[in-house]
C-alpha positions as CSV (number, residue, x, y, z in Angstrom):
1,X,7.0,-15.1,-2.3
2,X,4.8,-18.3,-2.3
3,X,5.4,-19.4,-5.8
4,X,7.3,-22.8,-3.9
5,X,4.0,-23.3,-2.7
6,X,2.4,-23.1,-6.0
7,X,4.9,-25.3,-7.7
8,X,5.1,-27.6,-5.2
9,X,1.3,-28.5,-5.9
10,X,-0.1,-26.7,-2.4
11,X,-1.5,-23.6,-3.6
12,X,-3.6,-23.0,-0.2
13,X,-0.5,-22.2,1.9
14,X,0.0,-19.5,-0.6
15,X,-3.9,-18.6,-0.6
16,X,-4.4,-19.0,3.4
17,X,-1.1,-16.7,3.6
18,X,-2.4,-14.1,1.5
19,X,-6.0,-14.7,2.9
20,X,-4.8,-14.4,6.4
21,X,-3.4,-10.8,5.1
22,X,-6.6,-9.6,4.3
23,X,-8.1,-10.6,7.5
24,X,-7.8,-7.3,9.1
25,X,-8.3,-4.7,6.7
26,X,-9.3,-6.2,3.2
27,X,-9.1,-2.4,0.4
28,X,-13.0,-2.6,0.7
29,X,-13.1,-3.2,4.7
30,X,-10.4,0.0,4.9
31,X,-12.4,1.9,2.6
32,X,-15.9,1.2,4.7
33,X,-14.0,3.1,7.5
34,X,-13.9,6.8,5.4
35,X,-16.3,9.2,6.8
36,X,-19.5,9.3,5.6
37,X,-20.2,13.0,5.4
38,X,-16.9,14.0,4.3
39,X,-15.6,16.1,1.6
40,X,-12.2,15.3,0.8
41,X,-10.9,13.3,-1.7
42,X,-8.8,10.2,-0.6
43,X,-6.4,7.5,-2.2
44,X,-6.4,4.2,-1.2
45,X,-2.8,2.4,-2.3
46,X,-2.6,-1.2,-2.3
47,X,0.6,-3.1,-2.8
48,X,0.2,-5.9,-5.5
49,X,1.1,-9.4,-4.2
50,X,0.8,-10.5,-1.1
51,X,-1.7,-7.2,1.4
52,X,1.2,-6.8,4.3
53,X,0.0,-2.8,4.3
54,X,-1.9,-0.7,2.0
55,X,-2.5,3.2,2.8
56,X,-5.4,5.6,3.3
57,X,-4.4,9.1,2.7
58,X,-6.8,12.4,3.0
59,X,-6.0,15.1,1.0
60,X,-7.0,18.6,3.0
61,X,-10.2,20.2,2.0
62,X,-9.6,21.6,-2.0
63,X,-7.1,19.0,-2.5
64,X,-7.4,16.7,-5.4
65,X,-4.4,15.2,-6.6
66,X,-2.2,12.4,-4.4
67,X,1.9,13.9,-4.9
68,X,4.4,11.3,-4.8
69,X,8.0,12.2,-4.3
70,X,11.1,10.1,-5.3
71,X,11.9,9.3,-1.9
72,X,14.9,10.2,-2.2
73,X,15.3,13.4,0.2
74,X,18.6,13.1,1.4
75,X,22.9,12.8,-0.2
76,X,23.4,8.9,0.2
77,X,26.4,9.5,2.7
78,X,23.2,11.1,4.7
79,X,20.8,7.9,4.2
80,X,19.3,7.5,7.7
81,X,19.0,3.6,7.3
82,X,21.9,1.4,7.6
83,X,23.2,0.2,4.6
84,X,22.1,-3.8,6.0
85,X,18.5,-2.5,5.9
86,X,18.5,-1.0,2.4
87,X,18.0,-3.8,-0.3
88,X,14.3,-4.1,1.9
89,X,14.0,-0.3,1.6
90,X,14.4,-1.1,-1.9
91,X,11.7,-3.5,-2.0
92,X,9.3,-1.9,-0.2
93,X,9.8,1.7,-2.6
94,X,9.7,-0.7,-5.9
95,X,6.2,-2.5,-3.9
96,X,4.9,1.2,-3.3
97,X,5.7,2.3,-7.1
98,X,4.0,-0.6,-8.3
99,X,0.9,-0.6,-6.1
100,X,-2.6,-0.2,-7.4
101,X,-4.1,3.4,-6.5
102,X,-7.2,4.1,-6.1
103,X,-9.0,7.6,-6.1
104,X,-11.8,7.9,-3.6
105,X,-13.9,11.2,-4.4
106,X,-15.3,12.9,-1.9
107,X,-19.1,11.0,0.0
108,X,-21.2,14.7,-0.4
109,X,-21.4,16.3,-3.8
């Protein structure tokens, strides 16, 4: 996505796209908003390519290690998304696998 853009000699629509992404949240903005007492470790996943979501997930007190499941819970004849909806299903799993994940340890020793 934007690679038109590039080729096409106009490289800011692709850069004020993915700049106007950022705009919210940029990782370090998201990050800034983690307790600052707190004790837990947290992971910070990023998509690569263009920033449409990224994740901040707490592990409970003692926890230090983010688990990651297939995401695959269910038979397919039991797949609760219609079958219209699940090449961008597929997309957005491959996005997640190939995000950038950060550890966060915890702010108080």
């Amino acid at each position: 996505m934007g690679q038109d853009d590039i080729e096409r000699g106009v490289p800011q629509f692709f850069d004020d796209f993915r700049n106007s992404m950022y705009a919210a949240w940029r990782p370090a903005d998201l990050l800034s908003a983690l307790a600052k007492g707190s004790d837990r470790y947290c992971y910070q996943i990023v998509p690569r390519g263009l920033p449409t979501m990224q994740f901040l997930i707490g592990l409970p007190p003692g926890g230090k290690k983010l688990y990651t499941g297939t995401g695959f819970p269910w038979p397919e004849k039991e797949h609760p998304l219609d079958r219209a909806l699940r090449h961008d299903w597929n997309m957005l799993r491959l996005s997640l696998k190939m995000a950038a994940i950060g550890r966060v340890p915890p702010a108080v020793p």
